[in-house]
C-alpha positions in Angstrom: 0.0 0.0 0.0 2.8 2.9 0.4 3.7 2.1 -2.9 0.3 2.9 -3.9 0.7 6.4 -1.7 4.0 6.9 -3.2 3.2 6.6 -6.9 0.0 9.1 -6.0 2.0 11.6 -4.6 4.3 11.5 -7.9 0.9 11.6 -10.0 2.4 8.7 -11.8 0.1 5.8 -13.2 1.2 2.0 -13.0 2.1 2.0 -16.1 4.4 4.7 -15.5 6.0 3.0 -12.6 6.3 -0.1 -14.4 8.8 1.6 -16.7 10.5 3.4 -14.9 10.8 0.2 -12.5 11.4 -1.9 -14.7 8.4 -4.2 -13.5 5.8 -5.3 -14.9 2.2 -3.9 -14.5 1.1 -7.0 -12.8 4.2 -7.1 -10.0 3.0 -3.3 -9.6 -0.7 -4.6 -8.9 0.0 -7.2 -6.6 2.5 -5.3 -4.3 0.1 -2.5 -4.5 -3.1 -5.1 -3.1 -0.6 -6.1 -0.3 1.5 -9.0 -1.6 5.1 -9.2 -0.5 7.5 -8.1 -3.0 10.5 -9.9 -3.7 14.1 -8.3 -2.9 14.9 -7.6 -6.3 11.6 -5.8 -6.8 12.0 -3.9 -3.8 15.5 -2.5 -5.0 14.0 -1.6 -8.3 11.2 0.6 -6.4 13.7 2.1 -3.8 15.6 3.1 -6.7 12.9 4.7 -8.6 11.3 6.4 -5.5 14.9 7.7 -3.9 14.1 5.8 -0.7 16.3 3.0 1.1 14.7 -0.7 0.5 14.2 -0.5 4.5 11.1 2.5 3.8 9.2 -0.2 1.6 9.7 -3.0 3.6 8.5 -3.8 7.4 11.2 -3.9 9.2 10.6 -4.0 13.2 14.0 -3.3 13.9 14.0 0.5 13.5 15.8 2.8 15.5 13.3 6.6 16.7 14.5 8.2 13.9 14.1 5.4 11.4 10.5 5.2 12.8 10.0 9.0 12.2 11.2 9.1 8.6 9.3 5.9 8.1 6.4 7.7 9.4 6.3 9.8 6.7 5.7 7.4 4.0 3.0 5.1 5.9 -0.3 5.1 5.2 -2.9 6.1 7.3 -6.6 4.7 8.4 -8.2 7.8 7.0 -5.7 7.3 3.6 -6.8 3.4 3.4 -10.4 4.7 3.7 -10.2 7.7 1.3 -8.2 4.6 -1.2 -11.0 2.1 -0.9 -14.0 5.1 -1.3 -11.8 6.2 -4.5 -12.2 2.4 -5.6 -15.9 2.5 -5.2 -16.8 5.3 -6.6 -14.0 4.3 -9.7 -16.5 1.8 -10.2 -19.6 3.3 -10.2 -18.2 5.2 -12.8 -16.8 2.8 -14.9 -20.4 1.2 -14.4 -22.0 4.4 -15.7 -20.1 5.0 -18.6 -20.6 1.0 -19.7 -24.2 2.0 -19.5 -24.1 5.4 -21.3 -22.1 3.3 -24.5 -24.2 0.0 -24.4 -27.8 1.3 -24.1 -27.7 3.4 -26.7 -26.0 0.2 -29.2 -29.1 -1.3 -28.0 -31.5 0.7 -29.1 -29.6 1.1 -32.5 -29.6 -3.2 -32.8 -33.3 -2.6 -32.0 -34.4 -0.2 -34.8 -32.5 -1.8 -37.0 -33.6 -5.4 -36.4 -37.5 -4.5 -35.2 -38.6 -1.2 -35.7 -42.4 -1.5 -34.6 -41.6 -3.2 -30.6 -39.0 -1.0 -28.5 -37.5 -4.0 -26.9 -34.3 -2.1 -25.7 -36.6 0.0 -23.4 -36.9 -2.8 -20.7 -32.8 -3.5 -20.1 -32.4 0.0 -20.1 -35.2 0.1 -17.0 -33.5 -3.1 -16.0 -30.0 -1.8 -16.0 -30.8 1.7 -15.2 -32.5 0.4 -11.8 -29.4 -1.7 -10.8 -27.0 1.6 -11.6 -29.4 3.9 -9.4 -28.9 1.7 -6.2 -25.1 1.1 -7.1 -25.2 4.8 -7.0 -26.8 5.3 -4.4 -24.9 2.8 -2.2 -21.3 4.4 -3.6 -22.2 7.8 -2.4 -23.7 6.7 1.0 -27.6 7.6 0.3 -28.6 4.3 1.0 -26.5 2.9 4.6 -29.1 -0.2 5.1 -26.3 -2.6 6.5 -23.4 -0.2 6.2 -20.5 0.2 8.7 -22.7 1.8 11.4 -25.1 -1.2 11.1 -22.3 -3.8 11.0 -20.6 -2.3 13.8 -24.0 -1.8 15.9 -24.8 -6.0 15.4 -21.1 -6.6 16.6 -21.5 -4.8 19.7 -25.0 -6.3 20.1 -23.3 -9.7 19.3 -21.1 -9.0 22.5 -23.6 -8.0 24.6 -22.5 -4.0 24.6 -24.4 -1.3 24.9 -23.4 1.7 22.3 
């Protein structure tokens, strides 16, 4: 994940790293999900972002002022959250614009193909349904068993009182 932050604060894409890395776009992925990276791919990052290999890694052994320049490149709850809300709404995106281009193919195929029954109206509805609760769910307008809903079952599940 703090290559993730580091390649963001560069404004660099993965593609971008993977060049100037070295690496492919895959390794980039998989250390970026979490995945351990191996030594050699750790020395081609370090090199690229200017940092010892001990920054990228998670070493325990640090000294006060290894912690405290270490510090500086770790990642945050609130940065993991603003990451995985970026994610979400990514999709809903990506989901949007897949609608905006297919629908309108459909009605096209329709017109073409069977001018006198508007088929193409029903997936649209269909579709259109499914993208306004995706929507709604990305940007927190529906929270029906959201975080405050799992975390109020937990602490009924243990007997606490909120």
């Amino acid at each position: 994940m703090i290559v993730k932050k580091l390649r963001l604060q560069r404004g660099w894409s993965q593609d971008q790293l993977s060049q100037l890395s070295g690496l492919s776009i895959r390794t980039i992925q998989r250390i970026e999900k979490g995945q351990n990276p191996g030594l050699e791919s750790l020395k081609s990052l370090a090199a690229v972002f200017e940092l010892p290999i001990t920054d990228l890694q998670g070493d325990t052994d640090m000294t006060t002022q290894d912690r405290e320049e270490k510090s500086a490149h770790t990642i945050s709850l609130e940065e993991r959250l603003a990451f995985h809300r970026v994610q979400k709404m990514k999709g809903f995106y990506i989901h949007l614009t897949q609608y905006c281009l297919i629908i309108p193919v459909l009605f096209a195929i329709n017109l073409f193909t069977h001018p006198s029954y508007i088929w193409a109206v029903w997936p649209m509805l269909g579709w259109g349904v499914g993208l306004a609760f995706h929507g709604l769910r990305v940007f927190n307008v529906i929270k029906c068993f959201g975080p405050e809903w799992e975390k109020r079952q937990v602490e009924k599940q243990l007997g606490r009182k909120l």
